[in-house]
N, C-alpha and C positions, 0 to 999 in steps of 0.2 A: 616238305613231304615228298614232292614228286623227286628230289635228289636223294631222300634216304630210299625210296623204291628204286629207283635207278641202280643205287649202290647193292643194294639186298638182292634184285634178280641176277647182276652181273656174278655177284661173290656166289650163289647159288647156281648158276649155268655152270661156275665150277666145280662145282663140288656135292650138286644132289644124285649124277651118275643114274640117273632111270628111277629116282624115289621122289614123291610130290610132296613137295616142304610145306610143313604145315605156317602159315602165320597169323600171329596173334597180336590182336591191335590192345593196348590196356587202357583206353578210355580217352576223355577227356576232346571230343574232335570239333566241339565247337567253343564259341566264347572268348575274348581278350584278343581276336585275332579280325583281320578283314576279312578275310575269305574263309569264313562257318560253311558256309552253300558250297563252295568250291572241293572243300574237303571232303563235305558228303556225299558230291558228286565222284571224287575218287573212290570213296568206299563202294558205291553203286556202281562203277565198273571193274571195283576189282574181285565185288561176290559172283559177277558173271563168271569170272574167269574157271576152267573147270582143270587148269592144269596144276591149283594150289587149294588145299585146304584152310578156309580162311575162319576164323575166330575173331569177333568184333566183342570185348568188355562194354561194359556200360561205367562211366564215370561218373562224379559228383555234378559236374556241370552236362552232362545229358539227365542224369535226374531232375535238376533243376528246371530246364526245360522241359520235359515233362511234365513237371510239375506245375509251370508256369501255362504247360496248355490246358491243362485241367481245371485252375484256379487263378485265371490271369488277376483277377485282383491281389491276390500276395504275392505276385510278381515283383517286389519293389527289390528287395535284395538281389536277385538273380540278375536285374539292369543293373546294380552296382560291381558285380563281378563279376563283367563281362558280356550278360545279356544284350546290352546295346549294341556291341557288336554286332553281336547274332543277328538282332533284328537287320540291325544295315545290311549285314551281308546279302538278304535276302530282299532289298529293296525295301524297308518298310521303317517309317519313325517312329524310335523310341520316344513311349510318352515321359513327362517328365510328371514327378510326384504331386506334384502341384495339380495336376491336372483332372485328379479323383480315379475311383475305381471305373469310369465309363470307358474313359483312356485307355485303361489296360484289356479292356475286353472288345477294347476296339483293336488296341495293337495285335493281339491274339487271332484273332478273324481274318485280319489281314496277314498275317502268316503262316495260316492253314490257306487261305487262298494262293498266296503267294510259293508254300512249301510243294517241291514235287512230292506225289503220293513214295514213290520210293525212297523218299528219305525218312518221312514218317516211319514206311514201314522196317525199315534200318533201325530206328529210336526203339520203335517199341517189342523189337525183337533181341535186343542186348544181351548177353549173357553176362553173369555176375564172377563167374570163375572158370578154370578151364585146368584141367591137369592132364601132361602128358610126361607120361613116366617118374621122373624123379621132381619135376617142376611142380609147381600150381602157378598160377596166372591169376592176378585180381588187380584190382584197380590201383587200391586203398594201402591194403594191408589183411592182415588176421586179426583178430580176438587170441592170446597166448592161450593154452591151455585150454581150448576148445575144437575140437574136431573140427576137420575140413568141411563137410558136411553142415554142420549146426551151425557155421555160421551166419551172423547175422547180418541181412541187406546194409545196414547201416555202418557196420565196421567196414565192411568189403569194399564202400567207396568214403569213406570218411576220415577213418582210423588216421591217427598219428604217433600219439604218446600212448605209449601203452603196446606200441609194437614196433619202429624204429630205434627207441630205446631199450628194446628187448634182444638178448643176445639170439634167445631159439634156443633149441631146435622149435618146428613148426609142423609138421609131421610130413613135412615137404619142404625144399628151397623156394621161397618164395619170389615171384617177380612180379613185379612192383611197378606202378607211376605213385602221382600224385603228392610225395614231399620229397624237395628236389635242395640241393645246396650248393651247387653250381655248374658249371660247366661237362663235368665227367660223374657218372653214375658211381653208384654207391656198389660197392663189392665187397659184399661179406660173406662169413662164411655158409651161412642160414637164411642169405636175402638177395636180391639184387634188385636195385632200388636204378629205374629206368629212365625216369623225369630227370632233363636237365633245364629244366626251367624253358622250351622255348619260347613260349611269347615274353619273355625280357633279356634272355639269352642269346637268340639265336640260334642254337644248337639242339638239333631234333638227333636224339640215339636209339639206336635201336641193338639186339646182343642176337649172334648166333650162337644156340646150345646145342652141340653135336659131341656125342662118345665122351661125355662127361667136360669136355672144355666151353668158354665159352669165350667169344669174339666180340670184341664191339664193333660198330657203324656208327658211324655219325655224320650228319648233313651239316653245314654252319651256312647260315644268313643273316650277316651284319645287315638288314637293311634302316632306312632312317625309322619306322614303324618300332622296332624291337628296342632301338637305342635310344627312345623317346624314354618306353615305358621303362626301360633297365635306371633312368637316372630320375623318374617321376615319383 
């Protein structure tokens, strides 16, 4: 993350000319990785920043969390993909299922102790979509044949089938995380699909959309962490 910022200010010192670049995060900043905390600590210093407009999504796995602070007893799924992490990153053991619902409302309490206040208040301030000009911005995806607007929470971070297998129009170009197929993002004519897989990949991308073109960035980090889970 901190190499595709590095890449994105540089390419931008070139080329914003006195205009404040908007940037939009499309979800997903915790979960499957070590460093959950670290990463929200970047987003909490990069809302400071007053020389960029910055737009933070809310993903599948920040709902989950979420969700899991709400109701740490149905927390069980959200540990199998990826929760534990979360928890470690923040100093705190995940319980294991075995251990009953006291466990999970014990791990909960100690992660609200543990969480800084500003990252909470980062989770629960998320935005679901964002459209600037010709784009929209979602996590997930659309609902086909439903206004921008009307769509619903659940498609916005969930969707797959039903709108990657859809050619579009969408009453926008769509860009996209969340269903990824490997290394280099998805370019079509109606979508641009942003996820390259990095917690098994390596490769964090990110796209500049300026006067109708648009550029990719990409970070790559072979480390042994990514090339565990790429062959697990």
């Amino acid at each position: 993350m901190k190499d595709l910022l590095a890449a994105i200010a540089a390419d931008s010192a070139g080329r914003a000319r006195g205009r404040r670049p908007i940037l939009i995060f499309l979800g997903d900043y915790v979960d499957r990785g070590p460093q959950s905390a670290k990463v929200m600590d970047a987003m909490v210093w990069l809302r400071r920043r007053t020389d960029l407009e910055i737009h933070f999504l809310k993903g599948n796995h920040e709902q989950a969390l979420l969700a899991f602070l709400d109701e740490p007893e149905r927390g069980g799924p959200w540990l199998g993909f990826g929760g534990a992490e979360t928890l470690l990153s923040y100093g705190v053991l995940p319980p294991g299922a075995e251990q009953g619902p006291d466990a999970y409302v014990r791990a909960r309490d100690e992660l609200l102790e543990r969480m800084p206040a500003a990252h909470l208040r980062i989770l629960q301030q998320l935005e679901l979509i964002v459209t600037v000009g010709d784009y929209a911005f979602v996590h997930a995806g659309v609902r086909p044949g439903q206004a921008l607007e009307a769509q619903e929470e659940n498609d916005l971070l969930w969707i797959r089938r039903g709108f990657v297998d859809q050619p579009g129009p969408f009453g926008k170009v769509i860009v996209h995380g969340h269903t990824w197929l490997g290394e280099r993002p998805q370019v079509v004519e109606h979508r641009l699909g942003l996820d390259t897989g990095a917690y098994a990949t390596g490769v964090l991308t990110a796209a500049r959309l300026e006067d109708g073109e648009i550029e990719i960035l990409q970070a790559h980090r072979a480390d042994v962490w990514a090339r565990e889970k790429a062959v697990a």
